[in-house]
C-alpha positions as CSV (number, residue, x, y, z in Angstrom):
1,X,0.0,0.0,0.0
2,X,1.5,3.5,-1.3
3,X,2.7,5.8,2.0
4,X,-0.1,8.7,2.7
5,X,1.1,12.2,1.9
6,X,3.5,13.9,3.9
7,X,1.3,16.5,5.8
8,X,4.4,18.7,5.4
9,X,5.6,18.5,2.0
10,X,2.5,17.4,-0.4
11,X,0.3,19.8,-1.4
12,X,-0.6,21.6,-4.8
13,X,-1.0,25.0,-6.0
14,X,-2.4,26.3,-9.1
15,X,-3.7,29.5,-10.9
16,X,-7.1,29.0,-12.7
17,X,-9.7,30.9,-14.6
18,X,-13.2,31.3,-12.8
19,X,-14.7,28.1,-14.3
20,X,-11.8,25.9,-12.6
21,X,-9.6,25.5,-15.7
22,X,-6.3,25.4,-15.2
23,X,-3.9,28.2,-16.2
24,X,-0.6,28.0,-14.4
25,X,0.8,24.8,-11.9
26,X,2.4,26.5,-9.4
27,X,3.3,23.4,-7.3
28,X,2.5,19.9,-7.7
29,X,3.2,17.2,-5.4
30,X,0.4,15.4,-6.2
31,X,1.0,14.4,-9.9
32,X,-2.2,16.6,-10.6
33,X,-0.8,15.9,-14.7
34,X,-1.0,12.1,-14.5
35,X,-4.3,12.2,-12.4
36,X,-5.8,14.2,-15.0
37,X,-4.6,11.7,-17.5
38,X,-1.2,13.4,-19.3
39,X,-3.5,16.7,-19.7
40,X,-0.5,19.7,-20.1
41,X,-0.4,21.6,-16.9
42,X,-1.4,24.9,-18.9
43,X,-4.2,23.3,-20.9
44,X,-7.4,25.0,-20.2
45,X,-9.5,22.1,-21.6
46,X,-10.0,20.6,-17.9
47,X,-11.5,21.8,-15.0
48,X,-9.3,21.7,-12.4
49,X,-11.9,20.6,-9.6
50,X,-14.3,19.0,-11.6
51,X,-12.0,16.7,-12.5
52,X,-9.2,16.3,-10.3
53,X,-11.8,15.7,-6.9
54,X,-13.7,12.6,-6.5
55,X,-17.3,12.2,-7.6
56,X,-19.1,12.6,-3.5
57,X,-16.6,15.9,-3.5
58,X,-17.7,17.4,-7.3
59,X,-20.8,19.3,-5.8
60,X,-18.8,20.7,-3.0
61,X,-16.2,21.9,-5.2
62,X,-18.7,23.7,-7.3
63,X,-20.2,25.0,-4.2
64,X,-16.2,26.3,-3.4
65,X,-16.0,28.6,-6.8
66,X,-19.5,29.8,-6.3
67,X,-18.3,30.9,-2.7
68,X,-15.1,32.6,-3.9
69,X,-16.8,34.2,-6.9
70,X,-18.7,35.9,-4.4
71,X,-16.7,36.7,-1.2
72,X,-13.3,36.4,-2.9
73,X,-11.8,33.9,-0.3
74,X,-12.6,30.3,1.1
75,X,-10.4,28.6,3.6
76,X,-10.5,24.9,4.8
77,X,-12.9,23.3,2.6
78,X,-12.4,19.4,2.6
79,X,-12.3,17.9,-0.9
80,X,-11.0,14.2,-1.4
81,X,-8.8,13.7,-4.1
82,X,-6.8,10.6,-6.0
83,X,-3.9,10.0,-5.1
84,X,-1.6,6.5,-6.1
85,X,-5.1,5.1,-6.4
86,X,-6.6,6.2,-3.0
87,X,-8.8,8.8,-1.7
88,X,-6.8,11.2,-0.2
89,X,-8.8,14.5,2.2
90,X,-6.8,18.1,1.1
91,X,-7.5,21.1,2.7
92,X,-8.1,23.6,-0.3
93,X,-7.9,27.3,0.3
94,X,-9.1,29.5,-2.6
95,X,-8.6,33.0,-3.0
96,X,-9.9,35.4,-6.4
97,X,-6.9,37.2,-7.2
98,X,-7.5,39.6,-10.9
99,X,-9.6,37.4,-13.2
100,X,-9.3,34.5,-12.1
101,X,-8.5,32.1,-8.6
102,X,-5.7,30.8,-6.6
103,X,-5.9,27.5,-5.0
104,X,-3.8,25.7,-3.2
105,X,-4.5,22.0,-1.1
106,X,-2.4,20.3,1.3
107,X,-3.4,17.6,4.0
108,X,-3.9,20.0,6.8
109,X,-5.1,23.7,7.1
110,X,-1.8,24.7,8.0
111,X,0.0,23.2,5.5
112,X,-2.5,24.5,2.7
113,X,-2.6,28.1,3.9
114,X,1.3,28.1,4.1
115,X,1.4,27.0,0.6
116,X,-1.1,30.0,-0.1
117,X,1.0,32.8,1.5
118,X,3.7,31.4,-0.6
119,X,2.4,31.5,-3.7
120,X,0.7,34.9,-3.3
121,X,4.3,36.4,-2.6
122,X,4.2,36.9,-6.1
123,X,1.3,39.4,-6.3
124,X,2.4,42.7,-5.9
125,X,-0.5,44.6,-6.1
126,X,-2.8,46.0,-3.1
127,X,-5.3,43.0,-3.4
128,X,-2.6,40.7,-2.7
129,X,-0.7,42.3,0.2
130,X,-4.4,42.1,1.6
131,X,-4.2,38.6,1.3
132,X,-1.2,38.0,2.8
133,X,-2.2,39.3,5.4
134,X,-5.2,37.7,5.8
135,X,-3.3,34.7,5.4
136,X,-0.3,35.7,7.6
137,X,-3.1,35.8,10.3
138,X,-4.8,32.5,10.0
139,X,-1.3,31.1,10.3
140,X,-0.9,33.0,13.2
141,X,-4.4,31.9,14.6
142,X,-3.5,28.0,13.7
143,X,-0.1,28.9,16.0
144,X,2.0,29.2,13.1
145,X,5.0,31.7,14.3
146,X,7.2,31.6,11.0
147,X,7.5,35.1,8.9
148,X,6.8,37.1,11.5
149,X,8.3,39.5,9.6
150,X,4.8,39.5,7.2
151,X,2.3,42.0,7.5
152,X,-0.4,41.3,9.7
153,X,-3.9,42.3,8.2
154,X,-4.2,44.8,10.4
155,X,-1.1,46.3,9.1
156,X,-2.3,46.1,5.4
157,X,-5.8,47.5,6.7
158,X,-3.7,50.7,8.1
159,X,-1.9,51.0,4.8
160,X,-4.9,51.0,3.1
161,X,-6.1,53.5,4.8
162,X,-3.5,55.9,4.6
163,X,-3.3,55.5,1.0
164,X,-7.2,56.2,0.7
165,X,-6.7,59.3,3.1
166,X,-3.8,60.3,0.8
167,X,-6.5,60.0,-2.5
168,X,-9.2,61.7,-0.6
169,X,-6.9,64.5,0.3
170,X,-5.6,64.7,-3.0
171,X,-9.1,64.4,-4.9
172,X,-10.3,67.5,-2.3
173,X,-7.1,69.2,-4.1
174,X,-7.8,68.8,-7.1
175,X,-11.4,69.3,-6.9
176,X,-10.6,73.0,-5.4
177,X,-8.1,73.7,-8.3
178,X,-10.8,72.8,-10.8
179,X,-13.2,75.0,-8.7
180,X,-10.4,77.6,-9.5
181,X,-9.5,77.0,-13.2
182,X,-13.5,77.4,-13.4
183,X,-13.8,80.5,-11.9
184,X,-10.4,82.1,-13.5
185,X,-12.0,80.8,-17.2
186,X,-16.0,82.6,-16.4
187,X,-13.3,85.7,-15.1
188,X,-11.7,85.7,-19.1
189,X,-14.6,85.2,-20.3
190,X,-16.7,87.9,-18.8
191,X,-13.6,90.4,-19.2
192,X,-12.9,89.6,-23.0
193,X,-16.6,90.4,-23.4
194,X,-15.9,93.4,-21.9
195,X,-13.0,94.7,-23.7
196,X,-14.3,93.2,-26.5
197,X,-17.7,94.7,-26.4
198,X,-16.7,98.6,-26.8
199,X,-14.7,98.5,-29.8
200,X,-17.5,96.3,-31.1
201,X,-19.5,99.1,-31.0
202,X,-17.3,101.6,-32.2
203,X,-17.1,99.7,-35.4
204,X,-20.8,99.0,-36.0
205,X,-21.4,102.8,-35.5
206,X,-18.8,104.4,-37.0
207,X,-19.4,102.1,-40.3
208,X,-23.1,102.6,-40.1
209,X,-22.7,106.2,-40.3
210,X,-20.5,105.9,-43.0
211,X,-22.7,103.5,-45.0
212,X,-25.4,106.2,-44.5
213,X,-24.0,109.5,-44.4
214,X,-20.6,108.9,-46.6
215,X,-21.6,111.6,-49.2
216,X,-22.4,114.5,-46.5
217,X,-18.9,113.8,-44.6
218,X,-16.0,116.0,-45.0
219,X,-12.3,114.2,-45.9
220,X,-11.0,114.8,-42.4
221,X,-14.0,113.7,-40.6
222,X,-14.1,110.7,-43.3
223,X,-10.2,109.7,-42.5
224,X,-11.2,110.2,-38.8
225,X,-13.8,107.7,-38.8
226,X,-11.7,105.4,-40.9
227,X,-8.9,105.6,-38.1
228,X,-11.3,104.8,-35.6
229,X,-12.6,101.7,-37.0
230,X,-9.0,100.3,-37.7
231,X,-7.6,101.0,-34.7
232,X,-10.6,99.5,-33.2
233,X,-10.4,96.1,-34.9
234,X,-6.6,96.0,-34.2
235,X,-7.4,95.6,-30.9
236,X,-9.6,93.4,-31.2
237,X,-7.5,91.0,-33.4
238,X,-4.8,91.6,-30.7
239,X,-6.9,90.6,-28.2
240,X,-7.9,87.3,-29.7
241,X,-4.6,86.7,-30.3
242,X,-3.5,86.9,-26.7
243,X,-6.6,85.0,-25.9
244,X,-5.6,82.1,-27.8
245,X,-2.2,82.7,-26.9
246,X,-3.0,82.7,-22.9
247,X,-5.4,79.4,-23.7
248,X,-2.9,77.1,-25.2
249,X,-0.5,78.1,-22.6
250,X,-2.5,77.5,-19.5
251,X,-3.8,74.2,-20.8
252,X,-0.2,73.0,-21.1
253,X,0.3,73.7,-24.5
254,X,3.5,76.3,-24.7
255,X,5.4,73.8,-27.5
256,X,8.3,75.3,-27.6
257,X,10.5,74.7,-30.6
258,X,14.0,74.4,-29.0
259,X,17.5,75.6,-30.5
260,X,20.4,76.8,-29.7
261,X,20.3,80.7,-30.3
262,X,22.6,83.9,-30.6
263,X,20.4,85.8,-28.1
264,X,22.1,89.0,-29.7
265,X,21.0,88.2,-33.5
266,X,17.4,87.9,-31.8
267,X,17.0,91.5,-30.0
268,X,18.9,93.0,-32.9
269,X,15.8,92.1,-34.9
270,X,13.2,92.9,-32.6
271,X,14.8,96.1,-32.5
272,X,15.3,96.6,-35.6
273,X,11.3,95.7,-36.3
274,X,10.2,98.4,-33.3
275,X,12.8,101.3,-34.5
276,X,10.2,103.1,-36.9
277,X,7.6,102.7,-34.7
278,X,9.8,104.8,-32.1
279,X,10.6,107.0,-34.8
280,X,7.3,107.8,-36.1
281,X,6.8,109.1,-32.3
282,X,10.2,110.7,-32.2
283,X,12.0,108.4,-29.5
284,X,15.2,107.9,-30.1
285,X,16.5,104.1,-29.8
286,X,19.3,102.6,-28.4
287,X,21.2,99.4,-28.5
288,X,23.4,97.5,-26.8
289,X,24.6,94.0,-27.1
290,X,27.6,92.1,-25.7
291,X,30.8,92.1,-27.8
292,X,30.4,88.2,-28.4
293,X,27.1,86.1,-29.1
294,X,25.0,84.6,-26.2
295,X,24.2,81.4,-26.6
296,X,20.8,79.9,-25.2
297,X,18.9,77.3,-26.3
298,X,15.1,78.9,-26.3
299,X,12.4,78.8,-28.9
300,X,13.5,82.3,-30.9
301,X,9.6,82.9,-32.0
302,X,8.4,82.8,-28.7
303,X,11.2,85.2,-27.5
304,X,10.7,87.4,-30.5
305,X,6.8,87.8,-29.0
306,X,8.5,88.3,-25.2
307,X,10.6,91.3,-26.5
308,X,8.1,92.6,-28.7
309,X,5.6,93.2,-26.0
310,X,8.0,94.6,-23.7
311,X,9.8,97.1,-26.6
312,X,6.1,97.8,-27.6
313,X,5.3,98.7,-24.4
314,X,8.3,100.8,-23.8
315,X,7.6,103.1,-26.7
316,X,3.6,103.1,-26.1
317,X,4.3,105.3,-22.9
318,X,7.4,107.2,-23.6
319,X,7.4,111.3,-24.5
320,X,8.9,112.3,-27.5
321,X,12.6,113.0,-27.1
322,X,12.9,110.4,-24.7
323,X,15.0,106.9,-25.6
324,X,14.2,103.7,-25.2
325,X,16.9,101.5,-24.3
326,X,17.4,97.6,-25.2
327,X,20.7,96.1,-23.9
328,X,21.7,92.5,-23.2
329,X,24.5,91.7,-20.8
330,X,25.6,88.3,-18.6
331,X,24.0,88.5,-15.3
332,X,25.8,85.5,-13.5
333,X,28.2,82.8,-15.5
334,X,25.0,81.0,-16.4
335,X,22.4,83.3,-16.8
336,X,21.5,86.0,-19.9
337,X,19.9,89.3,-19.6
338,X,17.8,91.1,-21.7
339,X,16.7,94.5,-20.8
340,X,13.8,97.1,-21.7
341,X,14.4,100.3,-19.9
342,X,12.0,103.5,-21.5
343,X,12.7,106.9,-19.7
344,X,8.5,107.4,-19.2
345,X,6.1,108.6,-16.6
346,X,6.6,105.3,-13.9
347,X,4.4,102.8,-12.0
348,X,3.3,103.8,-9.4
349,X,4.6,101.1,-6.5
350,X,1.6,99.9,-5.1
351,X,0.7,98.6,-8.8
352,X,3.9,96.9,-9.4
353,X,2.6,93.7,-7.6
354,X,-0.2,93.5,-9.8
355,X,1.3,94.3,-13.3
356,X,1.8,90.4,-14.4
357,X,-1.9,89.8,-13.6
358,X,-4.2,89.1,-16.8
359,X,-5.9,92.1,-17.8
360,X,-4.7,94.1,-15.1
361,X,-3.8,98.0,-16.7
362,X,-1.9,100.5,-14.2
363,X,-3.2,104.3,-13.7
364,X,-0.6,105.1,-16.1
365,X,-1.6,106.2,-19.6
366,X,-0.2,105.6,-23.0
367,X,0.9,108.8,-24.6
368,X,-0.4,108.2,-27.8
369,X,-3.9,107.0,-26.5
370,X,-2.5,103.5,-27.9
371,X,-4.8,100.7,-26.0
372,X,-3.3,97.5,-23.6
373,X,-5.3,94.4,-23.8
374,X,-3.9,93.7,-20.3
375,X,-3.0,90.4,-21.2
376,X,0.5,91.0,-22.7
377,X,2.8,91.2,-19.6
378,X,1.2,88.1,-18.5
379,X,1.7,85.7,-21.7
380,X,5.7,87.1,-21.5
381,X,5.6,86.2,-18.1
382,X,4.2,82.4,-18.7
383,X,6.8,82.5,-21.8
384,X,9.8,83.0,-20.3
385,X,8.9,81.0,-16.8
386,X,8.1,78.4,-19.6
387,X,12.0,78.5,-20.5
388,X,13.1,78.7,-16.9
389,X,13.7,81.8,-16.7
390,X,12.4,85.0,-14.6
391,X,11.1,88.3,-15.7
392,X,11.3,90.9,-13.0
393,X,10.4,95.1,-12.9
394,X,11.7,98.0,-11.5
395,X,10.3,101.5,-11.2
396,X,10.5,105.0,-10.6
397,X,8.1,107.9,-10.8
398,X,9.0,110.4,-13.5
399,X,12.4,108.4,-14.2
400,X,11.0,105.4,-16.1
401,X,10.9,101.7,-16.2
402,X,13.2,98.6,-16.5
403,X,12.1,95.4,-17.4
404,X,14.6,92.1,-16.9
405,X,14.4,89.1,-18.5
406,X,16.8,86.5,-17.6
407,X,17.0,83.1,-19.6
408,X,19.5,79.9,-19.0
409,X,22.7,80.5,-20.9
410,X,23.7,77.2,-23.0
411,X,27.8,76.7,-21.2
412,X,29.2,74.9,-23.3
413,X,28.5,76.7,-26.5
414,X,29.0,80.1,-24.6
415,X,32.5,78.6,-22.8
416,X,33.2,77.9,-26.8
417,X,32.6,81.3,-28.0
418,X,34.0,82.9,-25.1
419,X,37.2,81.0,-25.9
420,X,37.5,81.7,-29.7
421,X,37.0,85.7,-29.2
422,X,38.9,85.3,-26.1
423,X,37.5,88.7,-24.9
424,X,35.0,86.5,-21.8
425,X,37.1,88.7,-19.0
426,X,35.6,91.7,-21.4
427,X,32.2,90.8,-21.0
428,X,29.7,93.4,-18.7
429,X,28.6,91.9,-15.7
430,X,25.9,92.9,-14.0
């Protein structure tokens, strides 16, 4: 007569799909292969307990997947099995782990659930450290004092817990940053339509009156009305344009089209693009670049719209017979600055904290009765944060403004210019 299983050593572990078919033999002591007659141990053509169990233990091990289907675990269930021609008793254990179950059967509870722990060490997810500790304390319960070292379920249980806390908190977070991003877009919104909304109606009357009254008008009043409605629609298409601008780049959508740059080359052609405009208002313009290029690697159309709002700005609220400045200089070994200084009237300092807000527009006035959609200090702003860099002001009343923007200098290409001029010990510093 064959010995009787080893209550230490047999035992059988296997991974199977929710009907009982095998999908992976984790352990088999029991020759579960020959008992099911040479079937593969990966087949999927043979339920495992439908087949493997004897015929009085069939209905309970139906009654076993119907119980795990629904409270994802079943511990010590007695099923009799074949083995060397006898009827052998297993403990089987049965736990629903993703799509399918994990079962394991030994010839005592202890035995099983140790088998059962050991083959959930695999599962790394939450589910399964649950389970191991579920089953870390049933061995403890069945006096088992090995791995102590596992988590006990109320460990896991704690875990859990913090990690849900953790979620929570973070869902609350995010839920009051939506709350925000909602109120900051019915804010655009209902400003746009402001702005929007008066040169609107500056072109439907002035063009109305035209349309109607075109042969009665004089040439000057004619032209006048004419300036009006251009002017007018430039600012509107300068708004949209900052609109979408501002839209792409708060819904994380600043592409930026990276090269490495002459910084000099690029604010000698944004000056050279804002010169008339200072000379149709009689402001003279100067410039001032560093004796050997600056190398950054930045995305040169987006810095060409940076400079171009602050020049632009520069000239909109300088006198005539004043200068406008543009200069560029090394601030620290690894830094570049660009700077916008205009000899106007000031900001006044209690509005310097607010001037990078979107459509915020200081008490000072343009002196050409050119308009601000309040919305171009804050694109430059997200534009050059955007290529880690700053943009900073500095103001005084009846002396003027400077604007500094500082951008990442690229070393090595600047360490490689700096050593073919060999003029670095030359170079301004700030």
């Amino acid at each position: 007569m064959p010995d009787a299983p080893s209550s230490h050593s047999t035992g059988f572990a296997i991974a199977c799909d929710t009907q009982g078919a095998i999908v992976e033999v984790l352990r088999d002591d029991l020759r579960i292969p020959d008992t099911f007659g040479g079937i593969a141990p990966f087949g999927h053509e043979t339920p495992l307990l439908h087949s493997a169990v004897e015929l009085d233990s069939a209905s309970k091990a139906r009654n076993l997947l119907d119980y795990v289907r629904s409270n994802s675990v079943g511990f010590d269930w007695e099923l009799h099995f074949p083995y060397d021609g006898q009827s052998t008793l297993l403990y089987v254990n049965a736990v629903k782990v993703g799509t399918g179950f994990l079962l394991t059967g030994a010839p005592n509870n202890l035995a099983s659930t140790r088998l059962l722990g050991t083959a959930l060490v695999s599962t790394a997810n939450g589910l399964g450290r649950l389970l191991r500790a579920i089953v870390r304390d049933r061995l403890h319960l069945l006096g088992d004092d090995e791995d102590l070292a596992e988590p006990t379920l109320y460990d896991e249980f704690s875990k859990l817990q913090s990690e849900l806390s953790r979620m929570q908190r973070q869902l609350v977070k995010q839920k009051v940053e939506l709350e925000n991003l909602d109120e900051q877009k019915n804010y655009f919104i209902g400003m746009a339509a402001h702005e929007l909304r008066n040169p609107l109606c500056s072109i439907r009357f002035y063009s109305d009156y035209l349309s109607n009254h075109d042969a009665a008008l004089d040439p000057e009043k004619h032209a006048r009305f004419l300036k009006i409605i251009y002017e007018s629609s430039g600012f509107m298409a300068r708004l949209v344009d900052d609109l979408l601008s501002l839209s792409r780049i708060e819904t994380g959508h600043l592409d930026l089209d990276l090269a490495l740059t002459d910084l000099n080359k690029t604010v000698a052609h944004a000056a050279d693009l804002y010169r008339l405009v200072a000379d149709s208002k009689r402001i003279d313009f100067s410039l001032e670049l560093t004796p050997i290029p600056l190398h950054a690697t930045v995305d040169e159309n987006k810095i060409d719209q940076v400079l171009g709002n602050l020049i632009s700005n520069a000239i909109k609220y300088s006198d005539e017979g004043t200068t406008v400045h543009v200069r560029t200089f090394l601030k620290e070994p690894y830094y570049v600055a660009i700077q916008v200084i205009d000899e106007g009237p000031g900001i006044p300092e209690d509005e310097l904290n607010q001037l990078f807000e979107p459509f915020h527009t200081t008490s000072v006035k343009s002196t050409a009765g050119e308009r601000s959609t309040g919305l171009g200090l804050y694109i430059t702003l997200l534009i050059v944060e955007g290529h880690q860099g700053t943009l900073s002001v500095e103001s005084v009343l009846d002396q003027g403004t400077t604007f500094t923007v500082t951008l990442p200098i690229n070393a090595a290409a600047q360490a490689a210019a700096a050593q073919a001029q060999d003029t670095a010990i030359g170079l301004p510093l700030s």
